[in-house]
C-alpha positions, -999 to +999 in steps of 0.1 A: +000+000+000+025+025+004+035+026-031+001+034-038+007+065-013+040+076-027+022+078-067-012+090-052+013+121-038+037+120-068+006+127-090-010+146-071+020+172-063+024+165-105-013+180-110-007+210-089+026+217-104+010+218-141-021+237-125+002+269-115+023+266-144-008+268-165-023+298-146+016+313-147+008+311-185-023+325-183-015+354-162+016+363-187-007+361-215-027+385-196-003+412-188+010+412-219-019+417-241-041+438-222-030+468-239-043+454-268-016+475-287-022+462-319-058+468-323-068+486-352-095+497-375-084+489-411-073+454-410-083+427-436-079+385-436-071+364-463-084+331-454-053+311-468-053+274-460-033+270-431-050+299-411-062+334-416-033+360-428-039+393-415-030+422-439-034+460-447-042+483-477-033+515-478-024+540-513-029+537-545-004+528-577+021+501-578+016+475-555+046+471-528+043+444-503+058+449-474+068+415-451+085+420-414+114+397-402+105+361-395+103+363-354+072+356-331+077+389-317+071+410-351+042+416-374+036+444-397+044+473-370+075+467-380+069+489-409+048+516-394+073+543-396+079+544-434+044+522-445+025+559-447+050+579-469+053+545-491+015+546-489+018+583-510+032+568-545+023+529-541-006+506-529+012+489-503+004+458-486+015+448-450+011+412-439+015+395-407+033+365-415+014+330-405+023+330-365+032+361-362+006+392-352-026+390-358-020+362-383-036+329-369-005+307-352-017+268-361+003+241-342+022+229-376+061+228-385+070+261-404+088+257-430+105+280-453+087+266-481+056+269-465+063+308-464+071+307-499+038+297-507+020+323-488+039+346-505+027+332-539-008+327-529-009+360-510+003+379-545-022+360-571-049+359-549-049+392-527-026+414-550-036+401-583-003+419-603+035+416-602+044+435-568+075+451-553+086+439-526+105+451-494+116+425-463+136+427-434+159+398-418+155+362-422+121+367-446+145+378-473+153+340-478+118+335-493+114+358-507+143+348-530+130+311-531+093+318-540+110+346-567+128+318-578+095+291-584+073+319-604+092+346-616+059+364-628+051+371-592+077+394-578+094+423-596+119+447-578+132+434-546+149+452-515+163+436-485+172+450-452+199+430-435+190+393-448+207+369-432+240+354-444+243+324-463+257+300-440+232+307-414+206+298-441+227+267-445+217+252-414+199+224-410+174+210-382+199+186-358+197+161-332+194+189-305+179+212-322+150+190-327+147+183-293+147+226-289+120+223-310+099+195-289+105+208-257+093+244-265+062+231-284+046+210-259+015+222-237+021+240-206+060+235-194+066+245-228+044+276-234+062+285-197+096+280-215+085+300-246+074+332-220+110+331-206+127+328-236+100+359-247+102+376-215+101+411-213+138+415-207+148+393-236+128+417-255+145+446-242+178+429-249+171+425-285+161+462-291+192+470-270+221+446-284+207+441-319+179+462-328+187+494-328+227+513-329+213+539-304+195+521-277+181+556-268+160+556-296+143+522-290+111+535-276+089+521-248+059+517-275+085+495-293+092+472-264+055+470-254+044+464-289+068+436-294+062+419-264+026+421-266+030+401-303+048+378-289+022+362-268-005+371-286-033+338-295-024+327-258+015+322-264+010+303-297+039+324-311+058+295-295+052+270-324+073+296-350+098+297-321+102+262-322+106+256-358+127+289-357+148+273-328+152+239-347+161+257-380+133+244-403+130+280-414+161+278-431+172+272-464+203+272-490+191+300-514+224+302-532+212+286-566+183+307-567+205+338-558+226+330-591+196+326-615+178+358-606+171+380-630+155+405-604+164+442-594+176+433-560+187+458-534+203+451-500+199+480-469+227+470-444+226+487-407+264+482-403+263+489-365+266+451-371+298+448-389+284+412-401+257+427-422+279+444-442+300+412-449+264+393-456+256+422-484+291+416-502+287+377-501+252+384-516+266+405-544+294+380-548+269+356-560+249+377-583+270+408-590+241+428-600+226+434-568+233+469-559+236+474-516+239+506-493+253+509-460+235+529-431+262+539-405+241+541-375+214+509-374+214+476-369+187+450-379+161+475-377+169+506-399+137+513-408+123+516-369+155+536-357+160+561-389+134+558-408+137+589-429+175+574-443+158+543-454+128+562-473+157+582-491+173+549-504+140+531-514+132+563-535+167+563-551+164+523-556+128+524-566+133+555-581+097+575-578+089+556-548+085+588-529+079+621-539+075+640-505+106+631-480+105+657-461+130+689-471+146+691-439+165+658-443+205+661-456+210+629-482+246+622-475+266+590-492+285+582-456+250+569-447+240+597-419+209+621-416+210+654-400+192+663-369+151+667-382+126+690-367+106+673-342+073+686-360+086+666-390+096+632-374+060+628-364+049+629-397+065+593-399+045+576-376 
């Protein structure tokens, strides 16, 4: 009988153990989303197979589709600096990516090929034309790879800081799998996924790798960020898994080669490495022109967003047409000091 005791106490002490870890959850999921930062009043869906895509429409000419970095903790926002001038000369579209924002997050293995066809789908069916196209980080890989299947999708293509080729390389492992279960299973998991998500981490990102001037990474920023990371109770967690166990990746160097695509590459060198990424790009298909903006890192287009409008206008050529006066274009990559009163007419 006493080993009857010792598992009646072992499962019990088990069931309140998973019962404070789930309201731990619960009450993160809270806090985090009660601001309900993201809310807003001009948001469509595009019921896509493997869940509802969450997109916006604003402008009108040449469609320009605009897609965030790859990361739980992103969604369009990411663009809302520059998305209104852009929204003056082009139609531009701004997705959420599937688990990401207000995009739905299914419990499925993402893929970079499954990106690749949202990306397709999301231009024939939502789009309807041969689109532009502007992405930031690690989305820049599919972009290259759905480019690559149906080159009567994408014309002119800009990248801000993609991510190098041998990080692209990389293939899901033996641990990396196990990353990838332990972070996807209910409850001890979702708990793993808010500390790995956690406020500070957040923080740290904008801090160390975001932004060159940590000054300039507002609290609206960190908040928003945070808040779209646990957003659809936590279920950011299943991209965090597959991002963690490197099924996102893939080799895009043979597709690189055979593009016949106006590509342009935006590097934040307050990361040395971005710089190096750009060349290796170029090395492959010599045609891709890049620029280097002295004081950013991954996220030029939150930090100095005015710099970033300047080159997409030279690059795209009469993408914009009313860049504020007050702004200095100078080849070194810097922007004089702008009017406060100006700034604002970013956001």
């Amino acid at each position: 009988m006493n080993w009857k005791k010792k598992l009646t106490t072992c499962a019990a002490a088990a069931a309140a153990a998973s019962f404070f870890i789930y309201t731990m959850n619960k009450l993160t999921y809270f806090l985090a989303t009660v601001d309900n930062l993201l809310k807003t009043t001009d948001g469509r869906t595009y019921e896509w197979k493997f869940g509802n895509i969450f997109y916006t429409k604003k402008g009108d000419g040449k469609p320009l589709l605009l897609i965030h970095d790859l990361n739980p903790s992103s969604s369009g926002y990411e663009w809302h600096r520059i998305e209104n001038q852009l929204a003056k000369k082009y139609t531009v579209y701004t997705i959420d990516l599937l688990g990401c924002g207000r995009s739905d997050k299914p419990d499925v293995t993402y893929t970079n090929f499954l990106y690749v066809q949202l990306i397709t789908d999301f231009i024939k069916n939502v789009i309807g034309e041969k689109t532009d196209i502007i992405s930031s980080g690690e989305s820049s890989s599919f972009v290259t790879m759905a480019c690559r299947n149906d080159d009567s999708i994408i014309d002119r293509i800009i990248m801000i800081n993609p991510l190098s080729l041998q990080e692209l390389s990389q293939v899901p492992t033996k641990k990396a799998k196990i990353q990838k279960f332990l972070i996807s299973v209910p409850i001890l998991g979702t708990l793993l996924y808010n500390i790995l998500v956690s406020r500070r981490e957040i923080e740290s990102d904008f801090f160390m790798n975001y932004f060159y001037s940590p000054s300039k990474a507002e609290d609206s920023y960190l908040k928003t960020y945070y808040e779209t990371a646990h957003l659809d109770s936590c279920h950011g967690k299943y991209l965090y898994a597959s991002l963690r166990g490197n099924y996102t990746k893939a080799n895009i160097t043979t597709a690189l080669k055979e593009l016949n695509n106006s590509i342009f590459i935006l590097s934040g060198i307050g990361t040395p490495d971005n710089k190096i990424v750009a060349e290796q790009y170029k090395h492959l298909a010599p045609s891709i022109e890049s620029f280097d903006i002295d004081k950013a890192k991954e996220l030029p287009h939150l930090e100095v967003p005015l710099e970033v409008l300047e080159q997409i206008a030279v690059f795209f050529d009469d993408a914009i047409d009313s860049i504020p006066d007050d702004i200095s274009t100078s080849t070194a990559g810097s922007v004089s000091n702008i009017a406060a009163d100006t700034a604002n007419t970013i956001y």
